[in-house]
PATIDO-457984 format. One record per residue (C-alpha): residue number from 1; x, y, z. Coordinates in steps of 0.1 Angstrom, whole numbers, plus 5000, padded with zeros to 4 digits. Layout:
% PATIDO-457984
REC   nr     X     Y     Z
REC  NUM     X     Y     Z
...
//
This chain:
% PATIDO-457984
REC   nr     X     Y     Z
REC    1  5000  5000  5000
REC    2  5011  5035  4992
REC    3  4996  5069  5004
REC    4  5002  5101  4980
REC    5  4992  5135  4992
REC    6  4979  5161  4969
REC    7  4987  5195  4985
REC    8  4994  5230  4985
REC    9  4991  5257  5010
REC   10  4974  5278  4983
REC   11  4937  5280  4973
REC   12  4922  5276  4940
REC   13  4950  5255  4923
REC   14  4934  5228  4914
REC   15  4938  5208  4944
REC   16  4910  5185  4950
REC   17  4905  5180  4909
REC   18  4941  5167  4912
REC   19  4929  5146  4939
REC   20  4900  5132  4926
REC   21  4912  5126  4889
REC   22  4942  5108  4901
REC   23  4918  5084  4924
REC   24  4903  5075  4893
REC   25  4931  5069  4872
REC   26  4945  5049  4900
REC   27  4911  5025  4905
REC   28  4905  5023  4870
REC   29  4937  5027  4848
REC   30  4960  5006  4874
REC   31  4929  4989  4887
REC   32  4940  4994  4925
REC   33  4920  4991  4952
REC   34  4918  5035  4959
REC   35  4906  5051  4989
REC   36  4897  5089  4982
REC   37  4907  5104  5020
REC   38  4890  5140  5021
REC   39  4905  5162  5048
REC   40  4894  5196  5031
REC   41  4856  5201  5051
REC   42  4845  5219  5020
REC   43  4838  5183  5011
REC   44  4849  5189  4973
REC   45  4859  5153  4964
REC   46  4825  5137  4976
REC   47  4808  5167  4951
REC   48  4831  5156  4922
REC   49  4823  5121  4926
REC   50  4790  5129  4929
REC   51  4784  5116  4961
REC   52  4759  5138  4980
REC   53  4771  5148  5018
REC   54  4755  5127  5051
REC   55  4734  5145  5070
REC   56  4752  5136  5102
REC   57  4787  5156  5111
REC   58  4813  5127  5115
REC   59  4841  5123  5098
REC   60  4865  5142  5127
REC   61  4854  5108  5148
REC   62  4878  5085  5133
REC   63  4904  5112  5150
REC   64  4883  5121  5182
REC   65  4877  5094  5198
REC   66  4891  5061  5171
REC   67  4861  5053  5153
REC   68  4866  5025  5131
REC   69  4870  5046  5095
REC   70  4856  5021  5074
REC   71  4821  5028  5087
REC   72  4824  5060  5071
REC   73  4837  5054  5038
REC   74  4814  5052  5007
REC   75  4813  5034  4973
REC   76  4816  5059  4942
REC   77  4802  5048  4905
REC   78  4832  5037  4901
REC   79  4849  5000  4902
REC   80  4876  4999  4929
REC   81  4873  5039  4941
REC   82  4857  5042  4973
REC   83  4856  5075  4992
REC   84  4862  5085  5031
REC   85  4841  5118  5030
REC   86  4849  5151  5045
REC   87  4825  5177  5061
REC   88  4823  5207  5084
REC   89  4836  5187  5114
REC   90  4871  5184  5105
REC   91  4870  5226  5108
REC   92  4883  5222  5139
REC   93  4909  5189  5135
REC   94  4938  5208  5141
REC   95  4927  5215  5176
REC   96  4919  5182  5186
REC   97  4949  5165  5169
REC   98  4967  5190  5192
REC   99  4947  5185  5221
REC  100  4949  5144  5218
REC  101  4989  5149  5217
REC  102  4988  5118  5191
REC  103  5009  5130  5164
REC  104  5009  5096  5144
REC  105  4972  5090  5149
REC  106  4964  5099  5110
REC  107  4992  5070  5103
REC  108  4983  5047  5125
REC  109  4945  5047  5106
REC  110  4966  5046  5076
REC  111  4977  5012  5087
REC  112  4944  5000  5093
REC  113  4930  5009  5061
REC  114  4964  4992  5047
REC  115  4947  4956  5046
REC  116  4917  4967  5021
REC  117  4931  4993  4997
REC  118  4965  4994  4978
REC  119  4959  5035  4976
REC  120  4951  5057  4995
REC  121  4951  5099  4982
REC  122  4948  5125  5007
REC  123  4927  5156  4993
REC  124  4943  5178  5022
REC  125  4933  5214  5034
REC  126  4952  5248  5024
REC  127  4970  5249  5057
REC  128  4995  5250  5076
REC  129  4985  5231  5111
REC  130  4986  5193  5132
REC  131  4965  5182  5101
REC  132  4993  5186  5076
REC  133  5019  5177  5091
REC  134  5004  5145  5102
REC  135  4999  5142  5067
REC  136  5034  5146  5055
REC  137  5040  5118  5080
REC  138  5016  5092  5066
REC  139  5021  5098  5029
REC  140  5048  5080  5002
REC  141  5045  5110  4981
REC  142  5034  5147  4979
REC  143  5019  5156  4948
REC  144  5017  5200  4946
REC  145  4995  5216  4918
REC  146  5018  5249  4911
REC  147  4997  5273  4887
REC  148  5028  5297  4867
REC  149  5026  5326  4889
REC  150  5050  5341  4916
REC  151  5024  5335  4946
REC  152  5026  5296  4938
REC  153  5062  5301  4937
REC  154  5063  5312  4969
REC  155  5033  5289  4985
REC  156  5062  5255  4965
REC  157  5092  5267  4989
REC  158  5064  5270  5015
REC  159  5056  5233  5011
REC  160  5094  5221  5007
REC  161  5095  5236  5040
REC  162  5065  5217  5058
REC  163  5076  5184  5040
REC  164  5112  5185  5047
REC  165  5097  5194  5087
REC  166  5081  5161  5086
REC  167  5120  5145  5095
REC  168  5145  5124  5078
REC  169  5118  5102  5062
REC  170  5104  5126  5050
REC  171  5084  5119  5014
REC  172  5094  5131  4981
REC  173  5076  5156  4963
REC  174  5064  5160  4927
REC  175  5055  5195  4917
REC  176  5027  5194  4888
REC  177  5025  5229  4865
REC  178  4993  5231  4868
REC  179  4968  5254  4844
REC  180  4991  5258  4816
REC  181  4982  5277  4786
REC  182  5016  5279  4762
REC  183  5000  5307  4745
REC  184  5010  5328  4773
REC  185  5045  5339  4780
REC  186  5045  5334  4817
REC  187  5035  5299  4816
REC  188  5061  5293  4783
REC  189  5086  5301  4806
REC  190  5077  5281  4837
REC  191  5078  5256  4816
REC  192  5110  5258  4802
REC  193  5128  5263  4835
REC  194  5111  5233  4846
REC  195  5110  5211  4817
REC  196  5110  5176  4835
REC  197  5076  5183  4860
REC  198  5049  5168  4846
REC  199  5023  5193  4830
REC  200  4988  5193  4832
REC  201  4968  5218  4808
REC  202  4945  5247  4810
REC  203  4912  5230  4793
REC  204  4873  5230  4793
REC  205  4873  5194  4799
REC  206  4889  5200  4838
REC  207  4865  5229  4843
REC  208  4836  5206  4829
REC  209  4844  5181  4862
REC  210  4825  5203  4886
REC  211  4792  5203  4858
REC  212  4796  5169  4853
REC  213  4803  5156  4887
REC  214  4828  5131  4872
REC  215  4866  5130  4865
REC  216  4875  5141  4834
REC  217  4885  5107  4821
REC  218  4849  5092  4827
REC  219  4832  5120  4803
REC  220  4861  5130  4781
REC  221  4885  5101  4782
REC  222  4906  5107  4750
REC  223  4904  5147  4756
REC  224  4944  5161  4764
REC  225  4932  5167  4803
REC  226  4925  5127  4807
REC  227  4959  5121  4789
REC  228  4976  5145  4811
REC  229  4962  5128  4842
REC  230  4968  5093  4830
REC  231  5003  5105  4820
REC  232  5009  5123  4857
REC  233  4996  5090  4876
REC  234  5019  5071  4858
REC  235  5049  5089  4868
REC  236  5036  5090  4903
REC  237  5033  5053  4904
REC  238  5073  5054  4891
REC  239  5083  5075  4917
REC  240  5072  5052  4943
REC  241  5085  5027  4928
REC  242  5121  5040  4931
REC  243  5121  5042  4966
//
């Protein structure tokens, strides 16, 4: 089993599609057993999915008090993706990650969850708290959506930072240009000064997954977003290979 983070301290980069796309392209291009693991309580990845919110608050209880997590999760449309929801309760995780003083609890129901998935992809929250850096201790790999602009710049070193804080062991990272649009200058030249992260595109299709409720390879599988996906799993899957 391997656990990848998709993260960024940054809002509005394309964080939970990342998430959500590469879930799918892990269940149903390398047919592994995924777990979808919101911690963002805007609850984005069940929306995408299109799997409506319970009407009970719950998902902090697997932290609070070591509810079993399975009873939470949920079966998506799709073969081999199931989904741990999010929702308003985990507002207020950081606090009670600090106030249980556990900080490998989030690994520790990693482990559990070990024995029935062969994935597991963290859609994490924006921030900087308990939560992520319990994250950066559960996960094999840290994926980070970096739109061309300086702010994401800045938010990348951020990241390194947090990552690197994790310890020795800490996981590698994969930046992902993110948004890209070649007709413009500023992204032309992010990518050539970094011509060997993977690239994801500036297209309908990804804005489409929203209206759709779907990943962008289940409605538009031969558009250049699904191959962009497929193409960034597979190098994900490569990197944790090498380690």
């Amino acid at each position: 089993m391997a656990s990848i983070a998709v993260y960024s301290v940054k809002g509005g980069v394309g964080k939970t599609t990342f998430a959500v796309n590469l879930a799918w392209c892990s269940a149903q291009i390398s047919r592994r057993k995924t777990l979808l693991w919101d911690l963002d309580p805007a609850n984005g990845a069940g929306f995408l999915l299109g799997i409506d919110p319970g009407k009970k608050h719950t998902a902090h209880s697997v932290f609070a008090d070591g509810s079993d997590p399975a009873k939470l999760i949920q079966h998506s449309r799709y073969p081999g993706l199931d989904l741990l929801p999010a929702d308003e309760s985990l507002r207020t995780l950081d606090r009670q990650l600090d106030k249980l003083g556990k900080k490998k609890r989030l690994t520790k129901l990693v482990e559990r969850l070990a024995k029935d998935y062969d994935r597991i992809i963290f859609d994490c929250p924006p921030v900087l708290n308990a939560v992520s850096t319990q994250v950066m201790r559960a996960a094999n790999v840290v994926i980070v959506p970096l739109p061309p602009s300086p702010l994401s710049a800045r938010a990348f070193e951020t990241v390194v930072e947090e990552v690197r804080g994790a310890g020795k062991g800490h996981p590698p990272i994969l930046p992902v240009l993110s948004m890209i649009d070649m007709r413009r200058s500023l992204h032309r030249d992010a990518r050539a000064a970094n011509p060997t992260w993977p690239v994801v595109p500036l297209a309908s299709a990804i804005e489409q997954c929203a209206v759709e409720r779907q990943p962008v390879g289940a409605f538009a599988p031969k558009s250049p977003a699904a191959r962009a996906f497929a193409q960034l799993w597979t190098a994900i899957e490569r990197k944790l290979a090498s380690k």
